[in-house]
LUMSE-655262 format. One record per residue (C-alpha): residue in one letter; y negated, x negated, z. Coordinates in steps of 0.1 Angstrom, whole numbers, plus 5000, padded with zeros to 4 digits. Layout:
AYXZ/...
END
This chain:
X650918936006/X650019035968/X646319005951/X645519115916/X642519045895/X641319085860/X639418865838/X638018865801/X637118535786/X635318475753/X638318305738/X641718325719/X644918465732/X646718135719/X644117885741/X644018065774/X647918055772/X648317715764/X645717585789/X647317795816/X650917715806/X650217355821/X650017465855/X648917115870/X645417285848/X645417505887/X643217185900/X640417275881/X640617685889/X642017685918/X639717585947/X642917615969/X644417325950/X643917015961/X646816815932/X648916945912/X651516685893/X654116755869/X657616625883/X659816635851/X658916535817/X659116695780/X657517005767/X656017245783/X659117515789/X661017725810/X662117505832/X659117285838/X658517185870/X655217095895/X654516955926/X651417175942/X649617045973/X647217295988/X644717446013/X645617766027/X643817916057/X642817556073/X646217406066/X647317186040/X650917286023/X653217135994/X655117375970/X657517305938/X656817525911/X658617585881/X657717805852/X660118075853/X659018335822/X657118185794/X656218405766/X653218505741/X651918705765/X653318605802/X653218315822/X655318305856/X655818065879/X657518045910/X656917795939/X658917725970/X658717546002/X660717606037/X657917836048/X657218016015/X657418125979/X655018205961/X654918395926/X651918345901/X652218615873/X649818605844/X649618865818/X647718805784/X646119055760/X643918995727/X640819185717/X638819055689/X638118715695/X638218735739/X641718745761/X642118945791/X644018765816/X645918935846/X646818725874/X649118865902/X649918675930/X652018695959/X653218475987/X656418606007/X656318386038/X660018326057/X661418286088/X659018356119/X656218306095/X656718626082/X654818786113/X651318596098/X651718736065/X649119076078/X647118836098/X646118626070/X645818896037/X642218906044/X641818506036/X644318576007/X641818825996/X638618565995/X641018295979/X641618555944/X638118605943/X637618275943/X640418195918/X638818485895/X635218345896/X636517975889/X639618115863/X636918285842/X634317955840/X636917725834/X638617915804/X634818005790/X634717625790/X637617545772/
END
């Protein structure tokens, strides 16, 4: 299952990418999120690491993330369970003084629960919009 979506916020390239680097940040624009704790400690690199609890279609699930690209202008982190990874790419671009953020998103589910994955895009679907309404209020805010 993939979703993309598109925002432009009124604020610098630098700003959106710091705030989105720390990904435990997801509890506030992700409505899906229910915690999202950081599990290792230092700076913010490749390498970091996250503990994501979350509400998917009625159930509640617990992923690892770690930040696996982290550059000027891309963010990508990659969570895993038994059941699941999921990949959250963000692209950056500057235009004056606003950033356009690209977020991709896709959840590869394994075993048996790979026969779910068509059952439950439409769900996937309404959760990005979601994400895209709350992404853009929360980075306005920052």
């Amino acid at each position: 299952m993939r979703v993309h979506r598109t925002i432009t916020v009124p604020r610098p390239l630098p700003v959106v990418v710091a705030y989105l680097a720390d990904f435990g940040n997801a509890v506030h624009w992700d409505p899906g999120t229910i915690s999202c704790v950081r599990t290792d400690s230092g700076p913010i690199r490749v390498g970091a690491a996250w503990r994501n609890v979350s509400e998917f279609n009625d159930r509640v699930t617990q992923l690892d993330y770690r930040l696996e690209r982290m550059e000027p202008e891309r963010l990508t982190f990659v969570g895993r369970n038994n059941q699941a990874t999921a990949t959250d790419d963000l692209t950056f671009a500057q235009y004056g003084g606003a950033t356009t953020v690209t977020y991709r998103a896709e959840i590869v589910f394994h075993g048996w629960l790979r026969l779910v994955g068509p059952f439950v895009q439409r769900r996937f679907e309404k959760m990005a919009n979601e994400v895209q309404t709350s992404l853009a209020r929360e980075l306005t805010a920052l």
